[in-house]
KEBA-530086 format. One record per residue (C-alpha): residue in three letters; x, y, z. Coordinates in pm, 1 decimal, padded with zeros to 6 digits. Layout:
N
NODE   residuo          X          Y          Z
NODE       ALA          X          Y          Z
...
//
This chain:
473
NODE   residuo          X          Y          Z
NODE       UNK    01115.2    01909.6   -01031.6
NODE       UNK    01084.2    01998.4   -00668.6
NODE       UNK    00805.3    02239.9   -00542.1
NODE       UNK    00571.9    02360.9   -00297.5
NODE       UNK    00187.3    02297.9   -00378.9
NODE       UNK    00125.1    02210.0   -00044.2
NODE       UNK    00118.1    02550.4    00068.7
NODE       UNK   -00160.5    02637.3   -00183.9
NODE       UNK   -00419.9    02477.0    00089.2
NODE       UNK   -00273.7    02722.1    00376.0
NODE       UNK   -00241.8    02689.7    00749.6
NODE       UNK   -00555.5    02552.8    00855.1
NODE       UNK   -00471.8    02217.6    00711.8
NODE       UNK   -00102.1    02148.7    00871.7
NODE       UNK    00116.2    02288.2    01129.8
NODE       UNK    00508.1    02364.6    01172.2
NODE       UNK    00706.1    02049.0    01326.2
NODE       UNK    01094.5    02042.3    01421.0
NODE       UNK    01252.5    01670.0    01342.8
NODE       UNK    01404.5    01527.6    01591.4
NODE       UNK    01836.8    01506.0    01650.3
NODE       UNK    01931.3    01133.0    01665.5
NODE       UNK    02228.2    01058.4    01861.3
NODE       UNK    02317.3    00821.4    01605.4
NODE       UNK    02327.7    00743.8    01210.0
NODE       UNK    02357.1    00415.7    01030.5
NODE       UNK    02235.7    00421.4    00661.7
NODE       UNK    02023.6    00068.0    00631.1
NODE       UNK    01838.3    00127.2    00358.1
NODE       UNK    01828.9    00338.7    00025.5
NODE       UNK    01579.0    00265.6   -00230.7
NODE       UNK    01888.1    00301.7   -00524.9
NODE       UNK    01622.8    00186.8   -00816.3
NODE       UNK    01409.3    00447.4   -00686.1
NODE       UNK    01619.5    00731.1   -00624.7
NODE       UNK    01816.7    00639.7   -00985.4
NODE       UNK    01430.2    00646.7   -01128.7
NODE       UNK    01403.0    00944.2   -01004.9
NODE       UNK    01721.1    01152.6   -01160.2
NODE       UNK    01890.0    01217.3   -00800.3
NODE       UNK    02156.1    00952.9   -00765.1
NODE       UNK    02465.5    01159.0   -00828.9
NODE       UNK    02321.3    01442.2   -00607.7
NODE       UNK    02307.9    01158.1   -00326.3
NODE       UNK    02639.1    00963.3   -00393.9
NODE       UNK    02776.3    01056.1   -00057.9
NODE       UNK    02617.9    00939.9    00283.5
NODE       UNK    02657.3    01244.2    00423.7
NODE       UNK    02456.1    01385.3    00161.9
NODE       UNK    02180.1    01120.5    00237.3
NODE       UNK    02202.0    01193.7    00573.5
NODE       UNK    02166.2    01584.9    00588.3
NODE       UNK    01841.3    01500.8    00397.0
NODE       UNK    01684.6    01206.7    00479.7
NODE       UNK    01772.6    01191.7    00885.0
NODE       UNK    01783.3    01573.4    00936.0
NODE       UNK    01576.2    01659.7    00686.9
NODE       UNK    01724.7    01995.6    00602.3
NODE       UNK    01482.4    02173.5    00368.9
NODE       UNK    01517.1    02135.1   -00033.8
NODE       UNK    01544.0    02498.6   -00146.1
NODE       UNK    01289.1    02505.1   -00408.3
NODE       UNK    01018.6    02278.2   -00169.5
NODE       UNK    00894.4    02362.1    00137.5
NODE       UNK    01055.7    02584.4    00401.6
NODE       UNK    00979.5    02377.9    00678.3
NODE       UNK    00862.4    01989.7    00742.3
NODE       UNK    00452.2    02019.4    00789.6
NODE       UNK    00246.2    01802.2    01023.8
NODE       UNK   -00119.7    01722.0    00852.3
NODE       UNK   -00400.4    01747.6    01054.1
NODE       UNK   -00666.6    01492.6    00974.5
NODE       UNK   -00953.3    01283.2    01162.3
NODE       UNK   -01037.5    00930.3    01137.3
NODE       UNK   -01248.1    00626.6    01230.5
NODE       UNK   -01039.2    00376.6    01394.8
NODE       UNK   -01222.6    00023.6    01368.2
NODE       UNK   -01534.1    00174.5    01337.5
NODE       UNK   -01527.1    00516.9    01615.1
NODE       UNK   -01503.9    00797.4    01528.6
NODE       UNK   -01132.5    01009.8    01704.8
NODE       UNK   -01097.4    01337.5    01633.7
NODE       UNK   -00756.1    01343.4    01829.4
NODE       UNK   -00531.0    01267.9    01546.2
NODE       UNK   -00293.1    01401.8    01252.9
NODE       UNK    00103.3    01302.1    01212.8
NODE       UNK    00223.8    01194.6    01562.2
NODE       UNK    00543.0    01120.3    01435.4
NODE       UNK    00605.7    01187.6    01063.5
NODE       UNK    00555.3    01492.7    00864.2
NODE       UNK    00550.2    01594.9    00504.8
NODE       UNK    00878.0    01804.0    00422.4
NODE       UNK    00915.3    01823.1   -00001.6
NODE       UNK    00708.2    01768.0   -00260.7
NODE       UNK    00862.8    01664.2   -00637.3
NODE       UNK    00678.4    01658.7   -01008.0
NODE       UNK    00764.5    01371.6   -01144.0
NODE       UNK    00653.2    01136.8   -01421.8
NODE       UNK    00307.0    01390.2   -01456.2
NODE       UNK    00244.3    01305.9   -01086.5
NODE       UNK    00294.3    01492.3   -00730.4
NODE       UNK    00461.8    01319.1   -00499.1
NODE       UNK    00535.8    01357.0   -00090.4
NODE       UNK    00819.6    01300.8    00048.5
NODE       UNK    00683.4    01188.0    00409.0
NODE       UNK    00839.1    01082.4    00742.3
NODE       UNK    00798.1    00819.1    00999.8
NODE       UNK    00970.8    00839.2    01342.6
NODE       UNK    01095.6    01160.4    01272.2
NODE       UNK    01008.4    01339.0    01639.2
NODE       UNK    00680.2    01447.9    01815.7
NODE       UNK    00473.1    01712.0    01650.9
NODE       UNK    00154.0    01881.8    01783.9
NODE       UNK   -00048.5    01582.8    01725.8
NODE       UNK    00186.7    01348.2    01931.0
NODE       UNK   -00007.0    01314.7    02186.0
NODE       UNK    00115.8    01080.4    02450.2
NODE       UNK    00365.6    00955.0    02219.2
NODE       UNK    00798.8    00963.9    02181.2
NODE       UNK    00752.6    01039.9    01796.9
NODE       UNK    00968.1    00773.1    01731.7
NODE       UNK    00986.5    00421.9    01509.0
NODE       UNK    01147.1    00142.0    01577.5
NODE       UNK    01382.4   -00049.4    01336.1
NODE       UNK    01188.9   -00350.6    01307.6
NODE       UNK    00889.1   -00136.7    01177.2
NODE       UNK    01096.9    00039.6    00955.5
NODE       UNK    01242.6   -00308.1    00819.3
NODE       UNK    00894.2   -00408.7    00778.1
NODE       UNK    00803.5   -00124.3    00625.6
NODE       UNK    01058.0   -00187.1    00367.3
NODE       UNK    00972.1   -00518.0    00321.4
NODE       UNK    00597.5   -00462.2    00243.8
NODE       UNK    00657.3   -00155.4   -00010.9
NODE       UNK    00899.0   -00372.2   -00232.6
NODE       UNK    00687.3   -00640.4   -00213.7
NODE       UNK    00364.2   -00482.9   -00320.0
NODE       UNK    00520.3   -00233.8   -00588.1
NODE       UNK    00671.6   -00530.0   -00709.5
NODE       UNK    00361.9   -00751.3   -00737.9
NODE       UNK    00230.1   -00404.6   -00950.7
NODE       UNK   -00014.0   -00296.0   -00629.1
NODE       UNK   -00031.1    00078.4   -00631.8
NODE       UNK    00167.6    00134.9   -00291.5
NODE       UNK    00414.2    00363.8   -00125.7
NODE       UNK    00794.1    00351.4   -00132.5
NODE       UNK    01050.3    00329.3    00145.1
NODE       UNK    01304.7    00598.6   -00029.2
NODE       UNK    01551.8    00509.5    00329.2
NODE       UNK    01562.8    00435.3    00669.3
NODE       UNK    01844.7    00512.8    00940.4
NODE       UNK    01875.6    00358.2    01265.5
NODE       UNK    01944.0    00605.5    01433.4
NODE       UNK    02085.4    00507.1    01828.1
NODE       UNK    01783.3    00504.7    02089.4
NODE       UNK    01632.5    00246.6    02299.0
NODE       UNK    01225.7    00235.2    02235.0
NODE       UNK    00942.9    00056.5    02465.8
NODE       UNK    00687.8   -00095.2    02301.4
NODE       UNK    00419.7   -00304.2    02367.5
NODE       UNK    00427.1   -00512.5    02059.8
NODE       UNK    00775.4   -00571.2    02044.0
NODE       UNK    01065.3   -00730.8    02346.6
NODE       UNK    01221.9   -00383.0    02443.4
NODE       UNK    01433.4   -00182.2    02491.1
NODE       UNK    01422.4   -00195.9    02096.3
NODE       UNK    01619.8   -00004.3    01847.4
NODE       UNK    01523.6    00289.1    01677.6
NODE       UNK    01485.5    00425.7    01314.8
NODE       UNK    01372.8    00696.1    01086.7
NODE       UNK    01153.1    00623.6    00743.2
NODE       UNK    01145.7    00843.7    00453.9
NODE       UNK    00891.0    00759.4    00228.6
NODE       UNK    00807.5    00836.8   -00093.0
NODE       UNK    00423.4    00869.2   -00112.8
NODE       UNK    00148.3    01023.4   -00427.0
NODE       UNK    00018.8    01234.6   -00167.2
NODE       UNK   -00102.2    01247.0    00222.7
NODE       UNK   -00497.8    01331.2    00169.1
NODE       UNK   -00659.4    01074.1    00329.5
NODE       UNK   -01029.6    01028.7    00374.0
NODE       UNK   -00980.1    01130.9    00741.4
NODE       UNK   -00789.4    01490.8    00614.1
NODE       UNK   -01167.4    01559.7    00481.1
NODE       UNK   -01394.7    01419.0    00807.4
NODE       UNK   -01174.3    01652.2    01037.2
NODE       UNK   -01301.8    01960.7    00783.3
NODE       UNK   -01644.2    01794.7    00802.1
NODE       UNK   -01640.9    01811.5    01212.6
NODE       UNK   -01591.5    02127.6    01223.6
NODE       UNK   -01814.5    02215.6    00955.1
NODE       UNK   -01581.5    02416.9    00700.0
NODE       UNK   -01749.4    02413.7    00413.5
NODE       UNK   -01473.1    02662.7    00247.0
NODE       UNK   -01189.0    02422.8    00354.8
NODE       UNK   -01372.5    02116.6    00189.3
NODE       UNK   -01384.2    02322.3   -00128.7
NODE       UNK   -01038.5    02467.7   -00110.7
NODE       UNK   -00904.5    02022.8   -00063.6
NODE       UNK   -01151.3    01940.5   -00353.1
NODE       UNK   -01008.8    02195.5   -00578.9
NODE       UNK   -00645.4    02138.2   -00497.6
NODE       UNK   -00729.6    01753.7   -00540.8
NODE       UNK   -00853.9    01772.2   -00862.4
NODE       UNK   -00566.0    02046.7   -00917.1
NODE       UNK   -00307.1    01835.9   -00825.1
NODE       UNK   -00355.4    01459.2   -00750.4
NODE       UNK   -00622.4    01420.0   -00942.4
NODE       UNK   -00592.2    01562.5   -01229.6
NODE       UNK   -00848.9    01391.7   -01508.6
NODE       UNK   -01059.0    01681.1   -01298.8
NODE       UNK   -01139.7    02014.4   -01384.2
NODE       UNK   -01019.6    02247.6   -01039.1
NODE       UNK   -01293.2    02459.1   -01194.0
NODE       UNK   -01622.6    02264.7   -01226.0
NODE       UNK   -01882.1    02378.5   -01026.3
NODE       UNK   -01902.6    02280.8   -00625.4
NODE       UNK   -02188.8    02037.0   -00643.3
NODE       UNK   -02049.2    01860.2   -00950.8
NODE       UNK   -01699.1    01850.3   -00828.5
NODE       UNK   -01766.6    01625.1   -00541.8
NODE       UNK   -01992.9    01412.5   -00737.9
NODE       UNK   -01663.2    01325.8   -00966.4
NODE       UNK   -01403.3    01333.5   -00677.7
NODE       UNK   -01587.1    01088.0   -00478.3
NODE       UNK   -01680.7    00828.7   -00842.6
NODE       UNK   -01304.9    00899.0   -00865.2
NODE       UNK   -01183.7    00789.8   -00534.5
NODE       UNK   -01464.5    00527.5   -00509.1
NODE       UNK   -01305.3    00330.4   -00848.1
NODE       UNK   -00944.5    00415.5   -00761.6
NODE       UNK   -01002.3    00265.9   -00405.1
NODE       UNK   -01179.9   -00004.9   -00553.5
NODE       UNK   -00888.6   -00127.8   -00755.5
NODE       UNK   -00695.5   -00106.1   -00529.8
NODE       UNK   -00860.4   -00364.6   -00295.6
NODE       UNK   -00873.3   -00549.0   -00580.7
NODE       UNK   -00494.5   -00547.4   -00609.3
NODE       UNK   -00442.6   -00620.0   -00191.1
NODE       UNK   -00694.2   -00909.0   -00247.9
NODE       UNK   -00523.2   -01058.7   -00545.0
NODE       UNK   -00186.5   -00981.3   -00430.7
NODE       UNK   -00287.2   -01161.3   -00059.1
NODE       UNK   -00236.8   -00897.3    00104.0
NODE       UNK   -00414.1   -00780.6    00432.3
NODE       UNK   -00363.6   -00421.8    00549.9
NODE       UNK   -00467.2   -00474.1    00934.3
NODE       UNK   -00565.7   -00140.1    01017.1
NODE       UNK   -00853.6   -00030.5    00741.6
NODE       UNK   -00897.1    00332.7    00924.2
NODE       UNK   -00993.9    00585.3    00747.1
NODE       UNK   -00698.2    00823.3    00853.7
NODE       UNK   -00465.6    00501.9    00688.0
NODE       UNK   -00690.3    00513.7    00326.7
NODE       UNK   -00519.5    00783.9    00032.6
NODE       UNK   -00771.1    00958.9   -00183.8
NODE       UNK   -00511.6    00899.9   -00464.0
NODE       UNK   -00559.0    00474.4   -00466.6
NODE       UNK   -00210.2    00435.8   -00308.5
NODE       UNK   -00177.5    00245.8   -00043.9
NODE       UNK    00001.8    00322.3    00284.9
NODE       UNK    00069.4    00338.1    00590.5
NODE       UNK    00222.4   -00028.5    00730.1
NODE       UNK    00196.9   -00129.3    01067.5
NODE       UNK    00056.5   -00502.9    01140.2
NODE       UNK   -00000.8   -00590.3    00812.2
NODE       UNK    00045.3   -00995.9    00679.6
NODE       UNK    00050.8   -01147.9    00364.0
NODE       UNK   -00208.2   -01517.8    00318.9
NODE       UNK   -00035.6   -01804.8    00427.9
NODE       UNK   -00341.3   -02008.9    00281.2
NODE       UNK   -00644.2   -01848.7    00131.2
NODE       UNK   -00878.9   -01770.4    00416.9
NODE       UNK   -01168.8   -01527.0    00415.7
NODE       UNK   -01171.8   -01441.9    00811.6
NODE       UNK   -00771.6   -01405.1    00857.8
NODE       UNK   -00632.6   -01093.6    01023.2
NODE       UNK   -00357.9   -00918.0    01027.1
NODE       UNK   -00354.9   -00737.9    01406.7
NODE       UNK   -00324.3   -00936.4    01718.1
NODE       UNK   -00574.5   -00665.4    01844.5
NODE       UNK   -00875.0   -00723.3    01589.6
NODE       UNK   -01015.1   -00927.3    01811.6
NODE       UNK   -01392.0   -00926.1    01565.5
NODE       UNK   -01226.1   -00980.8    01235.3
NODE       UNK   -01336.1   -00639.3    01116.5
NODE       UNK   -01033.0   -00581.6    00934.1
NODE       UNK   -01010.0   -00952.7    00802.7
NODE       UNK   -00861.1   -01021.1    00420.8
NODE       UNK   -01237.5   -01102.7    00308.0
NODE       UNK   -01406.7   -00793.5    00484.3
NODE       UNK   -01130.5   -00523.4    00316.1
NODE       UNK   -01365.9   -00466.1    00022.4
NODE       UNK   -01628.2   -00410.3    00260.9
NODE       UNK   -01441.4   -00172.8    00480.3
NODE       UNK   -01305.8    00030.4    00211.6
NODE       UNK   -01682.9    00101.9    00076.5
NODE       UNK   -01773.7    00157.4    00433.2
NODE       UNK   -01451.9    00427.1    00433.9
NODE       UNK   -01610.6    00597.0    00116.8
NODE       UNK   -01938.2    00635.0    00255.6
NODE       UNK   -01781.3    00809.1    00549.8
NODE       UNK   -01591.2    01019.4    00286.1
NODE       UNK   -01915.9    01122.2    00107.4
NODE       UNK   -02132.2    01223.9    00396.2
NODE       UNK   -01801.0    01479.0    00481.5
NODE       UNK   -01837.4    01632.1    00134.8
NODE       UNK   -02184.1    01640.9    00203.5
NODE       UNK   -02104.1    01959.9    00441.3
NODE       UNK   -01971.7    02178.0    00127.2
NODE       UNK   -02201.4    01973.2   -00140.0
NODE       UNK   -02563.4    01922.2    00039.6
NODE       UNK   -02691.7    01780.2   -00309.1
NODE       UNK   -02442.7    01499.7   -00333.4
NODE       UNK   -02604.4    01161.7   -00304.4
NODE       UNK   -02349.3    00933.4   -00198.3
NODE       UNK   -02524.7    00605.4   -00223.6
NODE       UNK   -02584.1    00665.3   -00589.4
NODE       UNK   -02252.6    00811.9   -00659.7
NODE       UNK   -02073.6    00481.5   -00513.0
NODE       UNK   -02330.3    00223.0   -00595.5
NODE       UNK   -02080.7    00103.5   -00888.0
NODE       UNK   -01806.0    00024.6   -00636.7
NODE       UNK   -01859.9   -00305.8   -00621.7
NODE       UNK   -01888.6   -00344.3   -01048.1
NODE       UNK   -01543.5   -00201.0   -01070.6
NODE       UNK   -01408.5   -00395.8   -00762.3
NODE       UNK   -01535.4   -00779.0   -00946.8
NODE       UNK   -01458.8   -00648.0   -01282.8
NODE       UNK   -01068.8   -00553.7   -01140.6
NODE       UNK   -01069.7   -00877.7   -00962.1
NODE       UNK   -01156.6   -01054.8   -01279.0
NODE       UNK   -00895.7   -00902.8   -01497.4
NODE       UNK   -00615.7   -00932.9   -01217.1
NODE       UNK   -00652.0   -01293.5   -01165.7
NODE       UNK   -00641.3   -01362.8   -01536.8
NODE       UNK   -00322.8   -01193.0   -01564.9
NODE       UNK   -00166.5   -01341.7   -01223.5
NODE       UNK   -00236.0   -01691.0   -01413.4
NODE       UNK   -00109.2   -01570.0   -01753.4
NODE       UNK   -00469.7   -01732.8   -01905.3
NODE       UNK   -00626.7   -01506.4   -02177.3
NODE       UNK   -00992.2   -01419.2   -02156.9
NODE       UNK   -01290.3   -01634.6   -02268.8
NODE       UNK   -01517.1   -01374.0   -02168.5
NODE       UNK   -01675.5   -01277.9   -01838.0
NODE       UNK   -01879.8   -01620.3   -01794.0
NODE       UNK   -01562.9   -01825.9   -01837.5
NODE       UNK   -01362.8   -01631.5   -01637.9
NODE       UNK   -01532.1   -01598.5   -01354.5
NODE       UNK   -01658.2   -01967.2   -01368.0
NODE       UNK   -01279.8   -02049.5   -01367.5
NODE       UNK   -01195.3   -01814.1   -01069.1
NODE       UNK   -01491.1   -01960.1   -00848.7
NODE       UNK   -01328.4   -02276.6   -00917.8
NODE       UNK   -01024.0   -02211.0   -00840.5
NODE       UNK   -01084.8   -02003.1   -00486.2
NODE       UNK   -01316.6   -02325.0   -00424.5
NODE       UNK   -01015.5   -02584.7   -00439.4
NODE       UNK   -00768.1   -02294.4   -00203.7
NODE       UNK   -01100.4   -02283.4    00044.9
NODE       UNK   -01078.4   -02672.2    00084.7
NODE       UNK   -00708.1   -02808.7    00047.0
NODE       UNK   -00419.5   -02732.2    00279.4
NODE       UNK   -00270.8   -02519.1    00000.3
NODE       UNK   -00095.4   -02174.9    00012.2
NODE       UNK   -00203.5   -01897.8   -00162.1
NODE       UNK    00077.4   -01757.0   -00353.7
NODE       UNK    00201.4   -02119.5   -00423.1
NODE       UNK   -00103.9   -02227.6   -00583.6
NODE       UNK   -00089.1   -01906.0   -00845.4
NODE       UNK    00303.0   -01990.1   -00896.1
NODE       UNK    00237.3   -02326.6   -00952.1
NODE       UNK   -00035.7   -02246.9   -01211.2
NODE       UNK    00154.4   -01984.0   -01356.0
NODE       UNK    00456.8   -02197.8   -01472.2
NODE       UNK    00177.3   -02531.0   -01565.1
NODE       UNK    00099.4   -02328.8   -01867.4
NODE       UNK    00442.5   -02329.6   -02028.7
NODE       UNK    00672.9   -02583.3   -01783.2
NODE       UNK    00475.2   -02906.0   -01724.2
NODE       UNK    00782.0   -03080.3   -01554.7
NODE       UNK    00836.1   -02796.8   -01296.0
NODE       UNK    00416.6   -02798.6   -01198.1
NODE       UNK    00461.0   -03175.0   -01158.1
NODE       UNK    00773.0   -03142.1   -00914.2
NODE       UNK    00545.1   -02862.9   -00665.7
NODE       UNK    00500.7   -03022.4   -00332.6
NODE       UNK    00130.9   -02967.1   -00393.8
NODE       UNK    00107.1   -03169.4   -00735.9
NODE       UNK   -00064.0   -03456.3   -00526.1
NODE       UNK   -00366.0   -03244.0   -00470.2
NODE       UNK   -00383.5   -03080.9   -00831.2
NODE       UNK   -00397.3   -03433.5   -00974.9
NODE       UNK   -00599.9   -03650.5   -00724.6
NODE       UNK   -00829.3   -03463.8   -00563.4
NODE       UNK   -01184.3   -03398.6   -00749.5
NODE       UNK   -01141.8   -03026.1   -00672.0
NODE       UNK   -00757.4   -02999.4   -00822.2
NODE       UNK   -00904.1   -03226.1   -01075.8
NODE       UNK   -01187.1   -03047.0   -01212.9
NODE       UNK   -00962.8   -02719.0   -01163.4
NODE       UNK   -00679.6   -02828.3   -01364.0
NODE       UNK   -00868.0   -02940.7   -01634.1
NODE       UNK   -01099.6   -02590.1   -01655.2
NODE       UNK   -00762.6   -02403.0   -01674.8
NODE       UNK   -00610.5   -02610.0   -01939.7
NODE       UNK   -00909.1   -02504.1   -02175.7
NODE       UNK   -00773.9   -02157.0   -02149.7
NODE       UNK   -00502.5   -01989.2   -02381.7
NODE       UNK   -00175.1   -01867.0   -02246.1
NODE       UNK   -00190.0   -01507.8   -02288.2
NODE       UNK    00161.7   -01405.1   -02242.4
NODE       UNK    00459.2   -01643.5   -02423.1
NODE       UNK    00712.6   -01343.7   -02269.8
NODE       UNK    00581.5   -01376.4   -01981.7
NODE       UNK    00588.9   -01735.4   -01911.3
NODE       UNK    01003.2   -01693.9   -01962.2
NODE       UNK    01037.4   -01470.8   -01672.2
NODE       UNK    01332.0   -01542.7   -01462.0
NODE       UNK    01134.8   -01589.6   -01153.2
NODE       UNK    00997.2   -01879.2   -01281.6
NODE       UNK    01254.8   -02080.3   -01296.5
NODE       UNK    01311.6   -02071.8   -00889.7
NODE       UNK    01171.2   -02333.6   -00700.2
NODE       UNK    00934.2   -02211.7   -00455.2
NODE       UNK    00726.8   -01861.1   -00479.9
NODE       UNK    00895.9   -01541.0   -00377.3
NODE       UNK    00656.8   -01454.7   -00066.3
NODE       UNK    00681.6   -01297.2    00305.1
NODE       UNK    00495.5   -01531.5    00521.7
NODE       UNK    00516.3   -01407.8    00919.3
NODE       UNK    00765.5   -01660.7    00973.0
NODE       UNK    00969.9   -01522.4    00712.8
NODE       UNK    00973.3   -01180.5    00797.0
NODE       UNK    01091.9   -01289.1    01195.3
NODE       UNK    01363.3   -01499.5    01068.0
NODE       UNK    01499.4   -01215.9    00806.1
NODE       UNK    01487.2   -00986.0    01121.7
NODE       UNK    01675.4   -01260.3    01398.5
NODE       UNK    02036.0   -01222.8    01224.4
NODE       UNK    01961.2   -00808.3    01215.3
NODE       UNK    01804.1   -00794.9    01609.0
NODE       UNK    02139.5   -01060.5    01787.1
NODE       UNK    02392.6   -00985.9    01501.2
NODE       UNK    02328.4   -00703.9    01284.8
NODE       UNK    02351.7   -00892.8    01020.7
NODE       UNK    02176.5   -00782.9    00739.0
NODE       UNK    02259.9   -01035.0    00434.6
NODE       UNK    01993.8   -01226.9    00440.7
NODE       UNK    01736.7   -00903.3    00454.6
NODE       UNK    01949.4   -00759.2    00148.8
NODE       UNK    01949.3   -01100.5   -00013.7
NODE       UNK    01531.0   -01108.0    00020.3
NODE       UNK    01552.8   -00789.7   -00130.6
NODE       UNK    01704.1   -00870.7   -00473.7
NODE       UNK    01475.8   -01192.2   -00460.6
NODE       UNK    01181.1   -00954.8   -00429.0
NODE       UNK    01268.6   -00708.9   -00698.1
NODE       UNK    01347.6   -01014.9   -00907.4
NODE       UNK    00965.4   -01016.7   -00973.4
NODE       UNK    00888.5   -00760.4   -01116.0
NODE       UNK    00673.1   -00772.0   -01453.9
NODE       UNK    00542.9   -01114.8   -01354.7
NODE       UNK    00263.3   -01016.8   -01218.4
NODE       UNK    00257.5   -00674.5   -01290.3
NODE       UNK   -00086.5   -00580.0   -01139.0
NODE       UNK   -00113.4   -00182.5   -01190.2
NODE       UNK   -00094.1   -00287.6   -01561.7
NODE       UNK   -00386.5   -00423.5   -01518.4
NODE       UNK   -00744.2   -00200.9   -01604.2
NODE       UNK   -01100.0   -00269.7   -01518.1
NODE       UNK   -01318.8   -00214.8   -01836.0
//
């Protein structure tokens, strides 16, 4: 059901922005098991339907009237800008659906009032990678974003990261929320204590609804921020056991809802490795796959000292101090369930995933391999014998002692050990080199087979290693 509940929060948290007209259209992507989850694919059987909706972005008529630009702060690797809000996306319709709120958000979609120096626009290759990422993570279970469709859409970009002229695109996504920790520091700068309680209360309203709107001031920020704190803190769980490094850890890029977002540099582990990053430009690591735990707790604290404007009493250290519980208790479960191994209890377990993080920190082994190959030694012996990495399983102390500690576990799911995925060779992953050779036949041929055949391969995985089903205790 479409609707408006952005407007509830008024105009002092977004502004009016105009998209953009693209001189050209090209459908490349449309999220069909989304949009068919959703109820909407005969109302979108037609391009030109897509089009007038998802490149112009002509207003739904029960949603909002007109796209909105958020305004919101942020650190950005640590300093604090207060020169920020959507450069070049906006929020345009909201939906109800499955007892959630969702955003339908843009990215490339024209300059706003927060553009700054900027052409508002996105280039293909981002929105490919975009893509990419989202199917990738949602189907690995993380709690991310979807890429409902992009266009190219006919322009010639410059960009510093990429050989230009390059072509251009426009994203929809389709997001639970755009409240980011950032939305509440900018209300926190300029001291608005009534704004800060008028975001709280439409939080708990709306996106976070195991809230009461109602509950007093004081006690309403103690919850929200417990709330975001354990949401945020499974989530990093998820990116950590997924592999998965964000790059850009701002907190203008981190949702209040758990969801992650937001996909510019990002990388997935080629090997496990504590200190690798994702952005050529993180020159100090901060950022790095190890330190995201780290960085989101940092995020939080920012988050509490801007309630801390409205709620003086709040005591943020307290309130977050069982972050990192819920983070080692999330990491715990999720690696069980990425192995298929049932419990022994929290000694066991965690004996068993020091182990096995030990033999990945001192073998030439990559990360998602090592998991596959584990995965299918609990019900398909002859295929974990054939993995190019069998060598170091069986005579190396470290594979040794490793294979034997997960042999005294149980499998935990028969089902799941039958999954089709299984049965292919090598891991489904999307290594760097991976995602420049998908792109090479799109950028000198526009061919886009092999990006639509990664696709199905991708989606092919889902409920393996489902890890949103996953719940701390």
């Amino acid at each position: 059901m479409l609707c408006k509940n952005l407007l509830e929060l008024g105009d002092e948290f977004y502004d009016p922005a105009q998209p953009a007209r693209f001189p050209e259209s090209q459908l490349r992507y449309w999220n069909e098991p989304l949009v068919h989850a959703l109820g909407w694919s005969k109302e979108f059987s037609f391009d030109a339907e897509k089009r007038l909706r998802f490149q112009e972005f002509k207003p739904f008529a029960s949603s909002l009237p007109a796209p909105l630009a958020l305004r919101y702060h942020g650190h950005q690797f640590t300093h604090y800008n207060p020169d920020l809000g959507d450069g070049r996306g906006f929020t345009y319709a909201q939906v109800l659906w499955n007892g959630k709120l969702w955003d339908f958000g843009t990215k490339g979609s024209g300059t706003t009032p927060y553009s700054r120096r900027g052409d508002g626009r996105l280039t293909l290759k981002g929105a490919y990678r975009e893509s990419l990422a989202t199917e990738l993570l949602d189907a690995m279970g993380v709690n991310t974003s979807r890429t409902w469709s992009f266009f190219e859409t006919g322009e010639k970009l410059t960009r510093g990261d990429e050989p230009s002229p390059t072509r251009s695109a426009v994203l929809t996504r389709f997001s639970h929320s755009h409240v980011r920790i950032g939305t509440f520091q900018r209300l926190a700068y300029f001291k608005n204590e009534k704004a800060i309680e008028t975001l709280l209360r439409y939080s708990a309203r709306h996106l976070i609804t195991e809230l009461d709107p109602n509950e007093s001031l004081d006690l309403l920020a103690v919850q929200f921020l417990k709330n975001v704190s354990h949401r945020l803190a499974h989530l990093t769980a998820q990116w950590m056991m997924a592999g998965f490094v964000h790059g850009v850890l701002n907190t203008d890029n981190l949702n209040i809802t758990g969801e992650s977002f937001d996909y510019g540099p990002y990388r997935f582990l080629p090997n496990y490795d504590p200190d690798f990053t994702a952005a050529y430009f993180d020159h100090q690591g901060l950022y790095a796959y190890g330190r995201q735990p780290h960085m989101v707790m940092w995020a939080l604290q920012r988050l509490g000292e801007s309630l801390q404007i409205a709620a003086p009493g709040l005591a943020t250290e307290e309130t977050l101090a069982d972050f990192g519980e819920v983070f080692s208790d999330s990491i715990q479960h999720m690696f069980m369930h990425k192995l298929n191994l049932r419990s022994k209890g929290q000694t066991d377990d965690v004996g068993l995933l020091r182990t096995f993080f030990h033999f990945m920190e001192t073998h030439p082994v990559g990360f998602e391999r090592t998991f596959f190959d584990f995965f299918r030694r609990t019900d398909d012996h002859e295929a974990w014998r054939l993995s190019p990495q069998n060598s170091l399983y069986v005579e190396t102390p470290e594979g040794q002692a490793l294979t034997a500690l997960i042999s005294s576990f149980e499998i935990d799911s028969s089902a799941r050990g039958s999954h089709p995925a299984l049965t292919r060779k090598d891991p489904v992953t999307l290594l760097i080199d991976e995602i420049e050779s998908l792109w090479k036949p799109i950028d000198q041929k526009d061919d886009w087979g092999p990006y639509n055949k990664k696709l199905e391969e991708i989606r092919s995985l889902r409920a393996l290693t489902d890890l949103k089903t996953v719940k701390p205790r």
